[in-house]
C-alpha positions as CSV (number, residue, x, y, z in Angstrom):
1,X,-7.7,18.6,3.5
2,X,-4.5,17.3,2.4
3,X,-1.3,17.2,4.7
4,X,1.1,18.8,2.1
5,X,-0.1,20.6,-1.3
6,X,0.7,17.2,-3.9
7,X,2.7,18.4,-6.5
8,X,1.6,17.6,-10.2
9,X,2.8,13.8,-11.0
10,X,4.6,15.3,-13.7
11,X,6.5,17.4,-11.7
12,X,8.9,14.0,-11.1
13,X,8.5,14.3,-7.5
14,X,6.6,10.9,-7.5
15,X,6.7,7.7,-8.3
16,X,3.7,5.4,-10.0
17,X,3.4,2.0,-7.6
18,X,1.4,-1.0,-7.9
19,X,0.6,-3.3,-5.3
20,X,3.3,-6.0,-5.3
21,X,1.1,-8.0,-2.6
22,X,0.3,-8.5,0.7
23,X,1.4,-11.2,3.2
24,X,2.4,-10.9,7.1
25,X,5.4,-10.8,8.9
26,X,6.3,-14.0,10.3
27,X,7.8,-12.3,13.4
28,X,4.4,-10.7,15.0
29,X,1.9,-11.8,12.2
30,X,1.0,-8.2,10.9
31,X,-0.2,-7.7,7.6
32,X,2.5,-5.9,5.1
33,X,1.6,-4.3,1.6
34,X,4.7,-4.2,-0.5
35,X,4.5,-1.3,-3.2
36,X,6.6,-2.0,-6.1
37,X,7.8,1.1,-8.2
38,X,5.6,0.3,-12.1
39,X,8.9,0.7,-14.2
40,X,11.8,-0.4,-12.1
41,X,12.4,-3.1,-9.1
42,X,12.3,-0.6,-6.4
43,X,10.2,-1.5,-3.8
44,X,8.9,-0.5,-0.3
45,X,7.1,-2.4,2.5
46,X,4.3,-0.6,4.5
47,X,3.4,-2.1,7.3
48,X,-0.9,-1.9,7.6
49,X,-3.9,-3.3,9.8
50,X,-6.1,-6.8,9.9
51,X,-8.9,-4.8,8.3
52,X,-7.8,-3.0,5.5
53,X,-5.1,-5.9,4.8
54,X,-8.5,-7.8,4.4
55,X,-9.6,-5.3,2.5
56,X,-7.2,-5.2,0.0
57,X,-6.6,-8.8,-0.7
58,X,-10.5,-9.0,-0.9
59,X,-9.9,-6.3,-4.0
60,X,-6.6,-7.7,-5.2
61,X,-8.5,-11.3,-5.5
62,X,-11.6,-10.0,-7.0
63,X,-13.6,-11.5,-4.9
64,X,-17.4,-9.6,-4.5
65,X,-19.2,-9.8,-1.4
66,X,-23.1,-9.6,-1.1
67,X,-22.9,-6.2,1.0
68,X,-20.8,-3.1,0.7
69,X,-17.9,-3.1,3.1
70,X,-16.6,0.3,4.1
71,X,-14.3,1.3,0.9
72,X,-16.6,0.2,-1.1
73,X,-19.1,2.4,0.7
74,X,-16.9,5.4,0.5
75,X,-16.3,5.0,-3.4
76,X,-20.0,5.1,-3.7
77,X,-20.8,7.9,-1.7
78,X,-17.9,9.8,-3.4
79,X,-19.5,8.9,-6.7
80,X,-22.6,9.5,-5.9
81,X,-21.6,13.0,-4.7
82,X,-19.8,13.0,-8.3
83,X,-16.5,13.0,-7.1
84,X,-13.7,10.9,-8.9
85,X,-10.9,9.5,-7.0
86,X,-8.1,10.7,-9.7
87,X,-5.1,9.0,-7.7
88,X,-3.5,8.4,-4.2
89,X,-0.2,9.6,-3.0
90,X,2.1,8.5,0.2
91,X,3.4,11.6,0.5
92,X,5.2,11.6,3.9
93,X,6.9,8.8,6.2
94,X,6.9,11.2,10.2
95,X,7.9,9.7,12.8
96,X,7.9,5.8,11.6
97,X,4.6,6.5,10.3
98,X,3.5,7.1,6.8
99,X,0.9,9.2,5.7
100,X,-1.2,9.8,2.1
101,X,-3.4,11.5,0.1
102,X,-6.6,11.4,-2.1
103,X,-6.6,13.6,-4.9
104,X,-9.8,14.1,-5.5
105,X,-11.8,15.9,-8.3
106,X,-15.2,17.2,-7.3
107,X,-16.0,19.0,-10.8
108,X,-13.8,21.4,-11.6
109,X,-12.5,21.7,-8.2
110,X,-9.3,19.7,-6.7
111,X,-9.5,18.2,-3.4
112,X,-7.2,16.9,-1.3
113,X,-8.2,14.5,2.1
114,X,-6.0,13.2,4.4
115,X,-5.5,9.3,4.7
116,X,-3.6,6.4,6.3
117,X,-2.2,4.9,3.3
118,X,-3.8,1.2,3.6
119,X,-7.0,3.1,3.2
120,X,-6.0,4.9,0.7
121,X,-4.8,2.1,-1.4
122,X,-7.7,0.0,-1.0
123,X,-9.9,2.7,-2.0
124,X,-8.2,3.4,-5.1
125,X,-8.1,-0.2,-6.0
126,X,-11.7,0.1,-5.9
127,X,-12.0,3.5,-7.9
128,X,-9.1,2.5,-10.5
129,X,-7.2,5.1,-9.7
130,X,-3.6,5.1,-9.3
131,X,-1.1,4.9,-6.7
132,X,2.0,7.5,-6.5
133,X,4.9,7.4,-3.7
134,X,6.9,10.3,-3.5
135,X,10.8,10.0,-3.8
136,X,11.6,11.8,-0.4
137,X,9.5,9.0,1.0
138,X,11.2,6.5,-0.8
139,X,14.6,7.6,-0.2
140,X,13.5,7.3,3.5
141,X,11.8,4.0,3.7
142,X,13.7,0.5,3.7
143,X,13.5,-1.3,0.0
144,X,12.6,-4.8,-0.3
145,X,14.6,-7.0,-2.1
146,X,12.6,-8.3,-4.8
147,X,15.2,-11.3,-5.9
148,X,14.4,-12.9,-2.6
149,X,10.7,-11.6,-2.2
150,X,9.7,-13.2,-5.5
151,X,12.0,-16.8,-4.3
152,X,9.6,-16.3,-0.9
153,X,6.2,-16.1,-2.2
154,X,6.9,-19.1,-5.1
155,X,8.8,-21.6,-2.4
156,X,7.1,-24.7,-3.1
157,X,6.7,-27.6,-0.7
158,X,4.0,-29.0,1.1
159,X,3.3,-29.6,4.5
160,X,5.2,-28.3,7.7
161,X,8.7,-28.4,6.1
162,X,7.7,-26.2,3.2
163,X,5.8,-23.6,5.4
164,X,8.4,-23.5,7.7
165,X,11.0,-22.7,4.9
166,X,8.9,-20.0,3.3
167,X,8.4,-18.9,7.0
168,X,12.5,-18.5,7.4
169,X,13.0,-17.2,4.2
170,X,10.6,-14.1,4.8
171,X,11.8,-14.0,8.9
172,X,15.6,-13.2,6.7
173,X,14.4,-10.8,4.1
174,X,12.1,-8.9,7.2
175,X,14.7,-9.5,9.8
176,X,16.9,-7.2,6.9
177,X,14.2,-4.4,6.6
178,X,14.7,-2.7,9.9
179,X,11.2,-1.4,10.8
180,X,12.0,1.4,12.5
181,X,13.9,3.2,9.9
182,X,10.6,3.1,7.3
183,X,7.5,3.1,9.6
184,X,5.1,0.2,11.5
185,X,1.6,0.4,11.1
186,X,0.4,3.0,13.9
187,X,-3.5,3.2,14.8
């Protein structure tokens, strides 16, 4: 079950996200999801694995592959069991580590499981469900800047001088982000 009870999202305790993107940190090459706050510019980087980076940006692309991979073998088997993934929620940041929820509904009953979050959010881009933060664990975590995010990811130029420029300007804006004050990735 659930590490904390999720409050009701209209309770105001949370916070609707989307997935800004993913891209890795120039510094050590680990994947990064940025989740972006649906109705203002506040942001928040989690820092997540190879594999479900993978798995995300697979989902995020729409790209389909011939054979289920594992969140898309958990959405089936939730469906099949007639569950429906209702939404996801990072409810907690411990200890530089952050920690969600699925809120599921199994008929009439509520459920609540336990998740890393990069899971979490891969699943419910598979199940269309949506993706809450909660504002303790927003208040907590480091806030990208979006200004110079958004200049990072559209840097144009080709060949090694352009990659090396996008590569400095994302070592400035992560070199700003302090990792240990919002949580690494944490097997």
């Amino acid at each position: 079950m659930g590490q904390d009870n999720i409050n009701d999202k209209s309770s105001g305790d949370l916070v609707k996200m989307i997935v800004a993107g993913v891209t890795l940190d120039p510094s050590n090459n680990m994947p990064i999801i940025i989740l972006k706050a649906e109705d203002s510019d506040v942001a928040i980087p989690i820092w997540i694995g190879l594999i479900e980076a993978s798995a995300i940006a697979t989902e995020l692309e729409g790209i389909k592959l011939a054979r289920p991979m594992t969140h898309d073998l958990l959405k089936n088997v939730l469906e099949a069991l007639g569950g429906n993934l209702d939404r996801i929620v990072v409810c907690d940041l411990k200890e530089n580590t952050f920690y969600a929820t699925l809120v599921v509904f199994m008929k009439d009953t509520r459920v609540e499981i336990d998740s890393r979050p990069s899971d979490a959010i891969a699943l419910a881009l598979r199940a269309g469900a949506e993706i809450y933060v909660a504002k303790k664990v927003i208040e907590s975590s480091q806030h990208v800047d979006l200004t110079a995010l958004k200049e990072a990811m559209a840097e144009e130029g080709e060949g090694e001088e352009g990659e090396k420029k996008k590569k400095d300007k994302w070592t400035e804006i992560l070199e700003n982000l302090r990792p240990e004050d919002f949580g690494k990735y944490k097997m």
